[in-house]
ZAMARGU-4260 file (C-alpha; in steps of 0.2 Angstrom, whole numbers, plus 5000, padded with zeros to 4 digits):
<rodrens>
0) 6234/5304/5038 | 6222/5319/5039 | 6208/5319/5053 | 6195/5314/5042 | 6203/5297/5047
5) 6199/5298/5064 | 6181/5294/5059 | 6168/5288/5069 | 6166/5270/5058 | 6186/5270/5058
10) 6188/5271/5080 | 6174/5258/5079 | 6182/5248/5071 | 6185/5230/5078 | 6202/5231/5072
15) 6205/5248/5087 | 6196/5240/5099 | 6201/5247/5115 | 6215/5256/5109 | 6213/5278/5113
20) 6210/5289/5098 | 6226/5297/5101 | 6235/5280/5100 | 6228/5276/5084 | 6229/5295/5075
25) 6250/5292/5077 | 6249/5274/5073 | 6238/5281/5054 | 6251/5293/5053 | 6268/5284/5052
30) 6260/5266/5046 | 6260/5271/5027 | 6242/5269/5026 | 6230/5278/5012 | 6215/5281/5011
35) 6203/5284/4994 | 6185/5285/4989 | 6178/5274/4976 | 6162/5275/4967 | 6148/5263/4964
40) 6153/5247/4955 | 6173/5253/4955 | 6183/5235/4960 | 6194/5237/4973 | 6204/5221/4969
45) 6198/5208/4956 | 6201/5188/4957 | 6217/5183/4956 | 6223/5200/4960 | 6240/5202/4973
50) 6232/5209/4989 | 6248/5217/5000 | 6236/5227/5012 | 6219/5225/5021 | 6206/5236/5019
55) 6195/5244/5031 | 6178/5252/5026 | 6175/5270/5030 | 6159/5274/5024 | 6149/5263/5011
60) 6146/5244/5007 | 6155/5233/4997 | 6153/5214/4992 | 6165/5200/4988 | 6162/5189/4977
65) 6167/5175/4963 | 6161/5170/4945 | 6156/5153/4941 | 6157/5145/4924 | 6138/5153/4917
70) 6147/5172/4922 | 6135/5173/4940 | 6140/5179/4955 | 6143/5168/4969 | 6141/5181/4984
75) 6154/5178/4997 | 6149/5191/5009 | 6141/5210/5009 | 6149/5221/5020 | 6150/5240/5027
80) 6159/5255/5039 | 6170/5246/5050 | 6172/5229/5042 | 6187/5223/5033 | 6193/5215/5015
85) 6209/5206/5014 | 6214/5202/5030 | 6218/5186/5028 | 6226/5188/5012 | 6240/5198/5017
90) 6249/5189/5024 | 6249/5175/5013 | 6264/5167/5000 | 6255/5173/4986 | 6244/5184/4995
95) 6231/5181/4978 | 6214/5186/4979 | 6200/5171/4978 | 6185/5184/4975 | 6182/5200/4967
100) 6178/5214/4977 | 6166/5230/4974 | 6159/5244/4979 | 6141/5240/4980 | 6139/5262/4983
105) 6151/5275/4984 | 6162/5271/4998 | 6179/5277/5007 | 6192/5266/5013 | 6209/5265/5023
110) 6223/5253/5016 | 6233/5246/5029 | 6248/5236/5025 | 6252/5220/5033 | 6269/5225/5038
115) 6264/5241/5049 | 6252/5230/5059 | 6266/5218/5064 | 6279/5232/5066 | 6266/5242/5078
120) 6276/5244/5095 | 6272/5241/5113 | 6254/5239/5121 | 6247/5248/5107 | 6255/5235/5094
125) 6250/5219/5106 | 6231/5225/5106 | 6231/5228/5087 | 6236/5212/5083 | 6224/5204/5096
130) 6211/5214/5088 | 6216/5207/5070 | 6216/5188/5074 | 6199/5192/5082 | 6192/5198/5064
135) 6201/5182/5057 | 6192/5170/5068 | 6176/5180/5064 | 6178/5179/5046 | 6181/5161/5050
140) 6165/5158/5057 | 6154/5169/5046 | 6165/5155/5031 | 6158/5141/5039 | 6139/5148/5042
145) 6138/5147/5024 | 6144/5132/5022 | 6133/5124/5034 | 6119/5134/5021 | 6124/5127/5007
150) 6126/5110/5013 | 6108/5110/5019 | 6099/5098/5007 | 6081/5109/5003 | 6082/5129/5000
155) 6068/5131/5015 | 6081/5121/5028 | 6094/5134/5019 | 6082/5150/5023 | 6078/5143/5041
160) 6096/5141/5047 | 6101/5159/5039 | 6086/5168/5047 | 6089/5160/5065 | 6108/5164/5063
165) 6102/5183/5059 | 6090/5185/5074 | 6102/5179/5086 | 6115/5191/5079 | 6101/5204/5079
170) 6095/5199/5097 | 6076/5198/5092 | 6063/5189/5082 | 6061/5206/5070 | 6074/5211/5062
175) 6081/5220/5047 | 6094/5213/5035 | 6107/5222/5029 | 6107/5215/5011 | 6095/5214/4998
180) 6086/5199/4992 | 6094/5197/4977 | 6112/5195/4992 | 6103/5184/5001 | 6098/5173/4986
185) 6115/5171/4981 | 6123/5170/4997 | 6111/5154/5000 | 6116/5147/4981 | 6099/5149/4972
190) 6091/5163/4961 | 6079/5177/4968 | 6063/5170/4962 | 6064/5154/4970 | 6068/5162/4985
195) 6052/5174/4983 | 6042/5158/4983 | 6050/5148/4997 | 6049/5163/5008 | 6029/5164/5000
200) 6027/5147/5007 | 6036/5149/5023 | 6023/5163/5028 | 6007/5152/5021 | 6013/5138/5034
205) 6015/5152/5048 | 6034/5151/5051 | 6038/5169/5046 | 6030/5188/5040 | 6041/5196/5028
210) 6040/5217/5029 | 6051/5220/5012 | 6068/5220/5020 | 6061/5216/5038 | 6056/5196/5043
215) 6048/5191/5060 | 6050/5174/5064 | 6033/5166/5069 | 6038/5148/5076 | 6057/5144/5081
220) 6051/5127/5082 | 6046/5126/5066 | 6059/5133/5059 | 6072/5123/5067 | 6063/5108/5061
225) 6065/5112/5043 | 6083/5107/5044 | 6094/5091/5046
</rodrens>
């Protein structure tokens, strides 16, 4: 590996957590790890695809998703620099991809395969693999927020829960979401013009102002009423 993978989004990475630059640079160097540059809309793996390494985002954003039966997209998740992909598929039997992912914009990425991170040796080889169940537990939980949308019987209980979730993640009652409405719409299983309208409503009854890509929540109490 060159230095262009000592990059910032690559030693901030959950994954390096607390492990030195240094440490990392020789790890990228004998682990048999790539890294390549995809354009907008390239598929870095489709569904049913073998996956054999995780990726980790450099630069970009990407999305995984999966098709229903009509050819639309049931978004799984958005995600950008220092995130990962397939995880939790490498290390799997048949190690077969569920979703399709893409790059959402030009984007870099380091492959890592599963065997280097389990071979890693020592402290440094300990804390990587620390680091990893860490990212699995979070993409665990991120798996059973949607879930809990979706099982949320009205679309304005579904909008409530996800913008309380995403202004305690972003530590205020303003914030800026990092997908697009046409995401989030899918993400909460409905299309983008009955979201527009619900979210029209919401600000009517004084739960919410909506700035484009911005939201301030008006009335936490109200907004946690709308759910079961």
């Amino acid at each position: 590996m060159d230095n262009l993978s000592l990059s910032p989004a690559l030693l901030s990475a959950p994954l390096f957590a607390g492990l030195p630059a240094q440490a990392v640079d020789d790890f990228l160097r004998t682990a048999h790890c790539r890294r390549e540059s995809f354009a907008r809309g390239a598929i870095l793996h489709g569904q049913g695809d073998e996956v054999k390494a995780a990726g980790l985002i450099l630069s970009g954003k990407i999305k995984a998703y999966r098709l229903n039966r009509q050819g639309e997209e049931n978004l799984q998740s958005v995600m950008g620099p220092g995130a990962m992909f397939g995880d939790m598929l490498m290390a799997t039997d048949n190690g077969k991809s569920p979703v399709t992912v893409e790059c959402t914009e030009d984007a870099g990425v380091l492959f890592i395969p599963f065997e280097s991170i389990m071979a890693a040796p020592g402290e440094f080889g300990n804390r990587l693999r620390v680091n990893l169940l860490h990212e699995l537990s979070a993409r665990y939980w991120a798996l059973n927020r949607k879930v809990r949308y979706l099982s949320e019987r009205s679309l304005r209980g579904r909008i409530a829960l996800f913008l309380l979730d995403a202004a305690k993640d972003e530590g205020g009652l303003t914030f800026t979401l990092s997908m697009t409405r046409e995401a989030m719409a899918s993400l909460l299983g409905v299309n983008r013009s009955a979201l527009s309208r619900e979210l029209s409503r919401m600000e009517k009854d004084g739960l919410l102002a909506v700035y484009r890509g911005s939201f301030r929540l008006l009335s936490r109490e109200g907004l946690e009423s709308c759910f079961d």
